[in-house]
C-alpha positions in Angstrom: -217.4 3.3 -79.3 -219.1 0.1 -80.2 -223.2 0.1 -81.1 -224.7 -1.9 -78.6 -223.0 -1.7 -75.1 -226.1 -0.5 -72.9 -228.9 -3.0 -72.0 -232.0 -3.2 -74.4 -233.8 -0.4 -74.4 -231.4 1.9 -72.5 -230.5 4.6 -75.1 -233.7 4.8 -76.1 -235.3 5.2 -72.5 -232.7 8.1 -71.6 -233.3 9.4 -74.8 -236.9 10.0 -74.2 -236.8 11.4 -70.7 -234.1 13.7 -71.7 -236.5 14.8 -74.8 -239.1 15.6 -72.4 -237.1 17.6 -70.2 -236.3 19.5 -72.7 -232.6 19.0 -73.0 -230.7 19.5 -76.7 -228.3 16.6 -77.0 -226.6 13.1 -78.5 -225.7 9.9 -77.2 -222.9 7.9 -77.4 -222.5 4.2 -76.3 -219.4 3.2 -74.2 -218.0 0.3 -72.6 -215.5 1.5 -69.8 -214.4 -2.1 -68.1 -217.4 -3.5 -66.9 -219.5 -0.9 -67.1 -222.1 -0.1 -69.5 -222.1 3.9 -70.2 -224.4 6.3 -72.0 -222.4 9.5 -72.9 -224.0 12.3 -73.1 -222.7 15.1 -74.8 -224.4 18.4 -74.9 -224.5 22.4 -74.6 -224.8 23.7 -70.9 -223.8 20.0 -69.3 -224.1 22.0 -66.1 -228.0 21.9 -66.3 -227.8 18.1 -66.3 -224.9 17.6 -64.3 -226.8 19.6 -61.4 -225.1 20.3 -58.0 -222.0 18.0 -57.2 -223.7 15.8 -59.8 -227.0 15.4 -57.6 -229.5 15.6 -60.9 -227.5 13.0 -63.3 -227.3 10.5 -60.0 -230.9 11.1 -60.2 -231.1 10.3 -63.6 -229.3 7.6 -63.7 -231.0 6.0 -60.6 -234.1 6.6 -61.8 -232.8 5.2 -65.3 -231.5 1.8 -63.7 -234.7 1.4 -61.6 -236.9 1.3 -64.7 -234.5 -1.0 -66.5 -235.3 -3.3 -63.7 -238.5 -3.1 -64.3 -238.5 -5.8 -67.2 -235.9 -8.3 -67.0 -234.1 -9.5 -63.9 -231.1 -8.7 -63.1 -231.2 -5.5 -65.4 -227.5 -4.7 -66.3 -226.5 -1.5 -64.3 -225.9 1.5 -66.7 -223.6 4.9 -66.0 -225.0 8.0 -67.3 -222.2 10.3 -68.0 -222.7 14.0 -69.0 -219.5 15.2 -70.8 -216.9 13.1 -68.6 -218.0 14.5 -65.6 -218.1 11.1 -63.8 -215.0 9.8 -65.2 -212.7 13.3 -63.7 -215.1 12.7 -60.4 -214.2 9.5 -60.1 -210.2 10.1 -60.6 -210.5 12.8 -58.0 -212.2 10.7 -55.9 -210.1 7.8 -56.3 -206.7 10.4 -55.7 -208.5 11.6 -52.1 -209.4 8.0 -51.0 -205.7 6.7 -51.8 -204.2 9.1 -49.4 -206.5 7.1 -46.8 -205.8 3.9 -47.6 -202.5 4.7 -47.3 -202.6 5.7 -43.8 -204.4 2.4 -43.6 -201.3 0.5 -45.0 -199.1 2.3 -42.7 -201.3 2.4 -39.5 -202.8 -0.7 -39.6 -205.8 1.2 -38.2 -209.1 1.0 -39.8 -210.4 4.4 -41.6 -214.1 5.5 -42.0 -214.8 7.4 -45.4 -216.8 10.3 -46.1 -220.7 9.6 -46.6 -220.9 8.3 -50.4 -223.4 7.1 -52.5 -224.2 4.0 -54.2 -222.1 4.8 -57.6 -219.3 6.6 -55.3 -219.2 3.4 -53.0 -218.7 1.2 -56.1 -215.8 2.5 -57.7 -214.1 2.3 -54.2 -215.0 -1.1 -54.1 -214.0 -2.1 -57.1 -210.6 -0.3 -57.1 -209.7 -2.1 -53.8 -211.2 -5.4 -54.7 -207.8 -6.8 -55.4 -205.5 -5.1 -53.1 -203.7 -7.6 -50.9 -203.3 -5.4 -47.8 -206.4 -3.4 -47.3 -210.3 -4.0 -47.7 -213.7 -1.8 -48.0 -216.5 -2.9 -46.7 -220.1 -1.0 -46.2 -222.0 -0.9 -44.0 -225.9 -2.9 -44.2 -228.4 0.0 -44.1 -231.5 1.1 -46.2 -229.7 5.1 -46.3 -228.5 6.2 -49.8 -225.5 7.6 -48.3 -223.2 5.2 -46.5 -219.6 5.4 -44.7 -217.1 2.5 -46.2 -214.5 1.5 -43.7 -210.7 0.3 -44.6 -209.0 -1.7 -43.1 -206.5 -4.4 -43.4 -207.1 -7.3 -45.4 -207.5 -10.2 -42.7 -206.0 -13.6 -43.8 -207.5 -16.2 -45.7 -209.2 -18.8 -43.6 -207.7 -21.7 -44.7 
């Protein structure tokens, strides 16, 4: 893992809010693609982790929104509590690709579950490319949005 992955100030802000809550732990410094990730690795993730991962999507939310706080556009940073986000996002990804499929087959277009922002993303980005099908979210101020799939429309030439 290399030193300085996360944005300027990063570890050091997680470090302190996990310090006050009380939490015993160490951090670790990741690039995973484009993504800057704080790992962090502890007794009890389960504490953290909270609900279906409601308290570290807090945490990091709350993370990224003082990050923004000083300098503009803040690099977006991952918390991630003993690879709990990496295994939900390859279940996620194995559910969504059974939709898309249908998609590809159908040619219909196929509303997703309500996600959130970090859920949304990885969707995005895993489809970004794909030459027969595309996400797209709807505009609305709700933290929980519905991406549709459908097929890629042609280039406009």
């Amino acid at each position: 893992m290399s030193a300085a992955t996360a944005p300027q100030g990063a570890r050091e802000l997680l470090e302190n809010m996990l310090g006050h809550l009380g939490f015993a732990f160490t951090l670790e410094e990741e690039k995973r693609g484009d993504d800057n990730v704080l790992h962090v690795r502890m007794q009890n993730p389960a504490r953290l982790i909270g609900r279906d991962g409601e308290t570290v999507d807090d945490l990091q939310f709350l993370l990224n929104r003082m990050l923004a706080r000083g300098e503009e556009p803040a690099p977006r940073v991952i918390v991630d509590v003993e690879n709990f986000r990496k295994e939900q996002e390859a279940g996620l990804l194995a559910e969504i690709r059974e939709m898309v499929e249908r998609v590809r087959t159908s040619g219909e277009t196929v509303e997703l579950p309500p996600m959130n922002a970090y859920e949304r993303r990885i969707i995005h980005q895993a489809f970004r490319d794909d030459p027969q099908v595309e996400t797209v979210s709807p505009e609305s101020p709700s933290r929980l949005k519905r991406i549709r799939v459908r097929p890629r429309r042609p280039a406009k030439a």
